[in-house]
C-alpha positions in Angstrom: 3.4 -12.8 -38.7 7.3 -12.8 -37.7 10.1 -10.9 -39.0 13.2 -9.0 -38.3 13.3 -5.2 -37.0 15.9 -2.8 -36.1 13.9 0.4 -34.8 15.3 0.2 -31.2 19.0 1.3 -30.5 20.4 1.5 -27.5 21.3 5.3 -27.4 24.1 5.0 -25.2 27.0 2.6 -28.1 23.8 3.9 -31.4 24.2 -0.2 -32.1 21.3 -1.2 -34.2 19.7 -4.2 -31.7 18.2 -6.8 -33.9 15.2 -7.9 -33.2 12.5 -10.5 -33.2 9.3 -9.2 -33.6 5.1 -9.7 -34.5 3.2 -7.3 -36.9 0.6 -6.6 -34.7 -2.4 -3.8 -34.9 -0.4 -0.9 -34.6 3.1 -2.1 -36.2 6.2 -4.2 -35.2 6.0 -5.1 -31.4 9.2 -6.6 -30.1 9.4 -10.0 -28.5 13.0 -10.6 -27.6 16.6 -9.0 -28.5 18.8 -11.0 -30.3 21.7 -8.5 -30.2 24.6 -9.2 -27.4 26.0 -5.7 -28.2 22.5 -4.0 -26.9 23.7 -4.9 -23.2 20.0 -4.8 -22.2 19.3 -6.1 -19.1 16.1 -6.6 -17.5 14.8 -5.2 -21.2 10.9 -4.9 -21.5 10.6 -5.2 -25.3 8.7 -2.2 -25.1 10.7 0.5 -24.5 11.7 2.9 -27.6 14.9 4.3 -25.6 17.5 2.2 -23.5 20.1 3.6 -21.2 22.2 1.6 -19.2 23.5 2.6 -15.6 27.3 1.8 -15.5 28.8 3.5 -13.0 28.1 4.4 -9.6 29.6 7.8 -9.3 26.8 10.7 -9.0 28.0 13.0 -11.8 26.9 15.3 -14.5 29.7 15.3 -17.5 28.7 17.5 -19.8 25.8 19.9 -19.9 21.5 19.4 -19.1 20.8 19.1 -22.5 22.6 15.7 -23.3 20.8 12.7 -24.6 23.0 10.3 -25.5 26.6 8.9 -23.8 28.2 10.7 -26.9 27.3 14.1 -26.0 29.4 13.7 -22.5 32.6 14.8 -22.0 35.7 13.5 -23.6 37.4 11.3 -21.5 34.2 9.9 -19.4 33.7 6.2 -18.1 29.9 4.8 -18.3 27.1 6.5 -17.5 25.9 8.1 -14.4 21.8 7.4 -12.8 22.0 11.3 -13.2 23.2 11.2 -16.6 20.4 8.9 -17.3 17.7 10.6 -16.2 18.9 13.7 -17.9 19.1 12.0 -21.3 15.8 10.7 -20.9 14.2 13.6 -20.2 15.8 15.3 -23.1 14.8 11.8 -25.7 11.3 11.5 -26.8 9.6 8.5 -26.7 9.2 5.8 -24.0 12.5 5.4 -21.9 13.8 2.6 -19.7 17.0 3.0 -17.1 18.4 -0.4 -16.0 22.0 -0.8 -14.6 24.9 -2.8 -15.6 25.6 -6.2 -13.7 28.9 -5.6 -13.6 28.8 -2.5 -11.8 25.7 -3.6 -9.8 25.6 -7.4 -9.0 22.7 -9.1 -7.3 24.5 -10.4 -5.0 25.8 -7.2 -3.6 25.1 -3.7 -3.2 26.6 -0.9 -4.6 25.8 2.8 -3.2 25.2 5.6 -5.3 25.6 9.0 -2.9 24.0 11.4 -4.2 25.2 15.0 -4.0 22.2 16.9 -4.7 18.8 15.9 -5.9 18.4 14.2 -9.6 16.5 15.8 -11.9 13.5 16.3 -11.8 11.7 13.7 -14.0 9.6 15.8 -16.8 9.4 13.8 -20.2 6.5 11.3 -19.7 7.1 7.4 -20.0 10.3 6.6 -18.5 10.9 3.5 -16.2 13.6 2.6 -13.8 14.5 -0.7 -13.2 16.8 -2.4 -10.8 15.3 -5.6 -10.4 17.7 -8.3 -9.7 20.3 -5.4 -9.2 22.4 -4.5 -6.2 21.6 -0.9 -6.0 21.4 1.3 -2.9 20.8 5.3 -3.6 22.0 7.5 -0.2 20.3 10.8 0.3 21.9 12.9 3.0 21.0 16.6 2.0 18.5 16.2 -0.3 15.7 13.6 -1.5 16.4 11.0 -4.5 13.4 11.6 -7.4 11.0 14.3 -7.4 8.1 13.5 -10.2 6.5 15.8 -12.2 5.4 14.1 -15.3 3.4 11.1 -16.5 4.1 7.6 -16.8 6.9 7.1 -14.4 7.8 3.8 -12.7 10.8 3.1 -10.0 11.5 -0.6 -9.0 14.0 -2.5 -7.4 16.2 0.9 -5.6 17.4 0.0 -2.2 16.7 4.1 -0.9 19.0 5.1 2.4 18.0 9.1 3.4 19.2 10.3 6.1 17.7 14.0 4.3 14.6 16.1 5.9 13.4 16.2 2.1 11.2 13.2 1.1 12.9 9.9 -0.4 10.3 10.5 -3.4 8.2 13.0 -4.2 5.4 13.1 -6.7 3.4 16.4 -7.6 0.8 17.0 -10.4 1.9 13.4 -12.2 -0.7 10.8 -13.4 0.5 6.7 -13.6 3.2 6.3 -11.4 4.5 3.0 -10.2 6.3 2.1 -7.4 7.0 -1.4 -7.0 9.5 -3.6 -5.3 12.0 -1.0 -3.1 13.2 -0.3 -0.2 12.8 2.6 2.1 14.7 3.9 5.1 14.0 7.2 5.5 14.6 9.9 8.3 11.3 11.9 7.3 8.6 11.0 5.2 9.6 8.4 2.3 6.6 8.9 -0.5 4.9 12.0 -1.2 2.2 12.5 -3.5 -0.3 15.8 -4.4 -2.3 15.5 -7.5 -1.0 12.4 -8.4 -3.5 10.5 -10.1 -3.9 6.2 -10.4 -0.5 6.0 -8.2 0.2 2.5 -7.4 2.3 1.9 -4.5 3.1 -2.1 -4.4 5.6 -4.5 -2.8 7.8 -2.3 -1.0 9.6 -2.2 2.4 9.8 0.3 5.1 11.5 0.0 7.9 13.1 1.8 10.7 12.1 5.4 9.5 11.2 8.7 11.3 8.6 9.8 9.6 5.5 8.9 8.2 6.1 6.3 5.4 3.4 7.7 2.8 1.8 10.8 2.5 -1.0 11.3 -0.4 -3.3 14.4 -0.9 -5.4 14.8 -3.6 -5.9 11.7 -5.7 -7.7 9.5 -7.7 -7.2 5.8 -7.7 -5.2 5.2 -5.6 -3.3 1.6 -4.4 -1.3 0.7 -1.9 -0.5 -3.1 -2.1 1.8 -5.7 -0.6 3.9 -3.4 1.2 5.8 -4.3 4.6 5.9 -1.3 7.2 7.6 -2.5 10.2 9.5 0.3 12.9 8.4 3.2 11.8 7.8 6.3 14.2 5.1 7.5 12.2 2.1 6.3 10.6 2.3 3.7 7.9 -0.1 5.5 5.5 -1.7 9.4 5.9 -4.2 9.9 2.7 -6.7 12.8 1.9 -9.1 14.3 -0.4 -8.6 11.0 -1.6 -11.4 9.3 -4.4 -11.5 5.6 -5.2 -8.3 4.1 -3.4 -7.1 0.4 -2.6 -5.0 -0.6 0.6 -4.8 -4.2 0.5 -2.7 -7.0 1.9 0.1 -5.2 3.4 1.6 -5.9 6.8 2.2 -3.4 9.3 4.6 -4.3 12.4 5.0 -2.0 15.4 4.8 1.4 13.5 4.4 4.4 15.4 1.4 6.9 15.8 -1.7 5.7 14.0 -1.1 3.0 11.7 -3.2 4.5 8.9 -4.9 7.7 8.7 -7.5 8.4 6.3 -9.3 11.7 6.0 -11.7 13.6 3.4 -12.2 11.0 1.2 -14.5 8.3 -0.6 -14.4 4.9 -1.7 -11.6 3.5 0.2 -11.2 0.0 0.7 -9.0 -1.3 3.4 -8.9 -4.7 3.4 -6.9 -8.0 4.2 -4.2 -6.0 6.1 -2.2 -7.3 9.0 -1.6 -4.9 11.3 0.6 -5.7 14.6 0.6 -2.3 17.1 2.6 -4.3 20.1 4.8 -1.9 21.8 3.4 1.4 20.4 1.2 3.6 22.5 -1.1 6.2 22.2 -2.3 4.5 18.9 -5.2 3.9 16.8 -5.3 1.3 14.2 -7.2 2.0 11.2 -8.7 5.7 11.4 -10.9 8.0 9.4 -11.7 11.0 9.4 -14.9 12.8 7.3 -14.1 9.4 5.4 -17.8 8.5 3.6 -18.7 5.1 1.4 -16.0 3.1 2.3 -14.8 -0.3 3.8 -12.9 -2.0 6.2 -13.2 -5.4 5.8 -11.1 -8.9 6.4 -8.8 -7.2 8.0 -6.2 -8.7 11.1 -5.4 -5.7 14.1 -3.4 -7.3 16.9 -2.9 -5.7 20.3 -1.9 -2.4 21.5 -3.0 0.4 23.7 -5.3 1.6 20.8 -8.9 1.9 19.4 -8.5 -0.9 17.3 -10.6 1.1 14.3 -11.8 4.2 14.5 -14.2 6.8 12.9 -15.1 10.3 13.2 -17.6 12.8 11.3 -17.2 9.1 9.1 -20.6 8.1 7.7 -22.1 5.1 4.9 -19.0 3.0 5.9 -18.9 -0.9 6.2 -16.8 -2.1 8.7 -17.1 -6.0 8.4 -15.3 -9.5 9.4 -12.5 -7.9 11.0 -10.7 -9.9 13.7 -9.6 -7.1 16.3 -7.4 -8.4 19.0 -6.6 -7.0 22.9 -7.3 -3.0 22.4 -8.2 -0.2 24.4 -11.4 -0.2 21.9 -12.5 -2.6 19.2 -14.8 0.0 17.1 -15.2 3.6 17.9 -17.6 5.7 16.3 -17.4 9.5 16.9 -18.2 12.8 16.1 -21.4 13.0 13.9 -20.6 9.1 12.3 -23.7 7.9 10.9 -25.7 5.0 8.9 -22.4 3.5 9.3 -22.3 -0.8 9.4 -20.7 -3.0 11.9 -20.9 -6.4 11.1 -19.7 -9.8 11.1 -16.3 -8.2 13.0 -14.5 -10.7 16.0 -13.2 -8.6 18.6 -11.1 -9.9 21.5 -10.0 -8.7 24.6 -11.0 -5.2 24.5 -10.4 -3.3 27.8 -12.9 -0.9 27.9 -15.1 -0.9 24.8 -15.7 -3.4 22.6 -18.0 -1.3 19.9 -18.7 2.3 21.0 -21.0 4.5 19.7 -21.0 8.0 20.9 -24.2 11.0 21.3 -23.8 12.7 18.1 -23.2 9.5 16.1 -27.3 8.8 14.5 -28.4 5.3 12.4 -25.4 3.4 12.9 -25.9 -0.7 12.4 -24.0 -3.0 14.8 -25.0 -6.7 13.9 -23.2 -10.2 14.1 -20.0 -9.3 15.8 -18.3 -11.7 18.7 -17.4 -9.7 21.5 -15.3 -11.9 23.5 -13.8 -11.1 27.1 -14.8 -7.6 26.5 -15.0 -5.3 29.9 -17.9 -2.9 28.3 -18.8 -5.2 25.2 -21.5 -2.6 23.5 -21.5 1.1 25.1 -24.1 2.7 22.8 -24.8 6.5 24.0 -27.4 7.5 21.4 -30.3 5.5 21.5 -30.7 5.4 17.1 -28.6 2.2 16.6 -30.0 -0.9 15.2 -28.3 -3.9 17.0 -28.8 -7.3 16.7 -27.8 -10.8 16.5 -24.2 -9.9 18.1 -22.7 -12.7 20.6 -21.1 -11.2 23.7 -19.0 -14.1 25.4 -16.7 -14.0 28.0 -14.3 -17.1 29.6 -16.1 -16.6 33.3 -19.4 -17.9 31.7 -17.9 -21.6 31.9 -18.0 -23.9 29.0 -16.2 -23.9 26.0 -18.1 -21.6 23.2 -15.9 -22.0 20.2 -13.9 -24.8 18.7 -10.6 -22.9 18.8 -10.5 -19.3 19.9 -6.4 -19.3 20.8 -6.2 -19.5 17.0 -9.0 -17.1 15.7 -11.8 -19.8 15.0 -14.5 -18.9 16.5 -17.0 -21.3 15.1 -19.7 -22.2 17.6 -19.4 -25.9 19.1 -21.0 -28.4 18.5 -23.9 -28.2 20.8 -23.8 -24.8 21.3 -27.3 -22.9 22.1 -26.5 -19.8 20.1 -26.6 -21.8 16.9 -29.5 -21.0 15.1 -30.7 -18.4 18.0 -30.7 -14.9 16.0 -33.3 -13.3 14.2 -33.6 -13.3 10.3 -32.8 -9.6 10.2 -31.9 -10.1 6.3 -28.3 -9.2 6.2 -25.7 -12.1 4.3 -24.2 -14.3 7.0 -22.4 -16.7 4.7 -20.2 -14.4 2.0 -19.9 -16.4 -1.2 -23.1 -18.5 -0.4 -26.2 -18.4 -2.1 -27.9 -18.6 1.4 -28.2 -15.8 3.7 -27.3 -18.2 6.4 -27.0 -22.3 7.1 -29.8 -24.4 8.6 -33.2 -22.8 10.4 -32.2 -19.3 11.5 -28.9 -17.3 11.8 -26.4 -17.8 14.4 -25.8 -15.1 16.7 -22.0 -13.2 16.3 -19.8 -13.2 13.4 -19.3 -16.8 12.7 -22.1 -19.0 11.0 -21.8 -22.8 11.9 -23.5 -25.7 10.4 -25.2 -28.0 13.2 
């Protein structure tokens, strides 16, 4: 059923906004504003409380306890972001902070410089959006949003700091969302403690000193679709983390190791393209005490770096991985054990392609390509299960795969290691009913129909 409401107003003009709306299960549930004098841009139709952003001065008129653009003082143009954020923390109900087009077009960008930190967000359910906005926030001597509350999302912010403090910081909060901004940052630009189902998606970081997030203690925790390019630090340093997902981002010549991961269980890191050329002393994907997790699908190109790496790491898959021109492809130290390596390509490693050390015990390392390799398999404890892996190099003569410059590394046509592994039971063909095509597996990573 349809009808007319009026039980949002924007709380900045108190103009009744007329709305279409649905009787639903719990009530009226907006669909779309129908009133010009709300002003709300970028509007969710769910929000309870709008306040719009019109200026760009970083100002406080009147005192913490305002909640509305009436309780200002006389004589005051627009609203501040930190006049925002104040009223919504003193409003109840669900809040949402967009910003005038006027004062923020698209097509440009207009600063706010901050002069101290904003407030501290502490009423629950407020968003922030500047999608489709031109807004940059400039931290020099203090960080932008530190989170202590529920509910919280931040999109679209263009964030310059040039602050030791972090960009944004989240403590004891539960549901925050980060989506869509931009970081350069001259420390850290995201961190979290206690912050519980945090989702960090579609940002950009780039050209920043410090690490670009830090997380410790969590539950569910995601990091998707971000863009880390020139950073000094790692891209990502997590621990004491439970259930986490770090998929599909791209990381371009950041600094350190690329992503740290220590104390924690069920992490996924997969799909990720990951580019460490002109970085040194590197690792590429690294845990440490890390148990029941995965790498998997994911893209490591060269640098002077053990391409993936574990330590004291154990009931971890590490699977169809294409690891390119590293010092190492897999390392497994420390006491690392009844860990998987399987179906991974690994290219061009200088010294190692999979290493197992002494103290590492029941480790499987099964239908990988090792390809131009200088030490494919160094295995210095005599408990690992191997099999079925291809070891491949271009002095052997012949042509072994149909296009390796380009990552396929399908067997020819032809090719005497079709069909020449043992059934050792383990699923060659992901998304097949088979285990594997024709009479017997293929030896390395790649099955290939005859």
């Amino acid at each position: 059923m349809f009808g007319w409401c009026a039980d949002v107003t924007d709380l900045q003009t108190r103009n009744v906004c007329y709305d279409i709306c649905v009787w639903g299960r719990f009530g009226w549930l907006t669909l779309a504003c129908l009133s010009a004098s709300c002003g709300r841009i970028n509007y969710d139709g769910l929000s309870a409380n709008i306040f719009i952003v019109s200026s760009a001065e970083d100002r406080l008129a009147g005192p913490v306890t305002i909640a509305s653009r009436f309780d200002l003082d006389a004589g005051t143009e627009g609203v501040s972001l930190r006049e925002a954020i104040t009223m919504a923390n003193n409003f109840e109900g669900s809040n949402l902070i967009i910003f005038d087009s006027e004062v923020f077009p698209e097509e440009g960008q207009t600063s706010i410089v901050l002069t101290s930190p904003l407030p501290t967000f502490v009423d629950a359910n407020t968003a922030i959006d500047a999608s489709n906005r031109g807004v940059e926030l400039v931290a020099s001597d203090a960080g932008a949003f530190h989170i202590e509350a529920n509910d919280i999302s931040i999109s679209g912010i263009n964030f310059i700091s040039t602050s030791t403090t972090p960009v944004i910081s989240i403590e004891s909060a539960n549901s925050v969302g980060l989506r869509g901004n931009f970081f350069k940052a001259a420390t850290t630009a995201i961190t979290a403690t206690n912050a519980n189902d945090l989702t960090i998606e579609g940002n950009e970081f780039r050209d920043s000193a410090g690490d670009a997030i830090a997380v410790a203690t969590a539950v569910d925790l995601s990091v998707i679709g971000n863009h880390f390019e020139d950073l000094e630090e790692s891209a990502l340093r997590v621990a004491d983390i439970t259930t986490a997902t770090i998929d599909e981002n791209t990381l371009l010549h950041v600094g350190g190791t690329q992503m740290v991961i220590a104390d924690s269980t069920l992490v996924g890191i997969n799909r990720n393209n990951i580019v460490i050329d002109n970085k040194t002393s590197q690792k590429g994907v690294r845990f440490e005490r890390v148990i029941e997790s995965r790498i998997c699908d994911n893209f490591i190109d060269p640098g002077t770096a053990h391409m993936v790496s574990l330590e004291d790491s154990s009931d971890n898959i590490i699977e169809g991985n294409i690891l390119d021109r590293g010092h190492a492809g897999v390392v497994l130290e420390g006491e690392s054990a009844r860990n998987m390596v399987f179906r991974n390509i690994i290219i061009e490693s200088e010294y190692d392609g999979v290493y197992v050390s002494s103290s590492s015990n029941d480790n499987i390392v099964v239908h990988n390509t090792i390809h131009n390799a200088s030490s494919p398999l160094v295995f210095s404890s005599d408990t690992v299960t191997s099999g079925n892996n291809l070891i491949t190099s271009d002095d052997d003569g012949g042509v072994a795969y149909i296009d390796p410059a380009n990552y396929d590394f399908r067997l020819v046509e032809g090719s005497p290691n079709i069909d020449a592994g043992e059934e050792l039971g383990y699923d060659c063909v992901p998304g097949s009913a088979e285990l594997y095509w024709d009479e017997a597996p293929d030896l390395g990573a790649v099955e290939t129909h005859r």
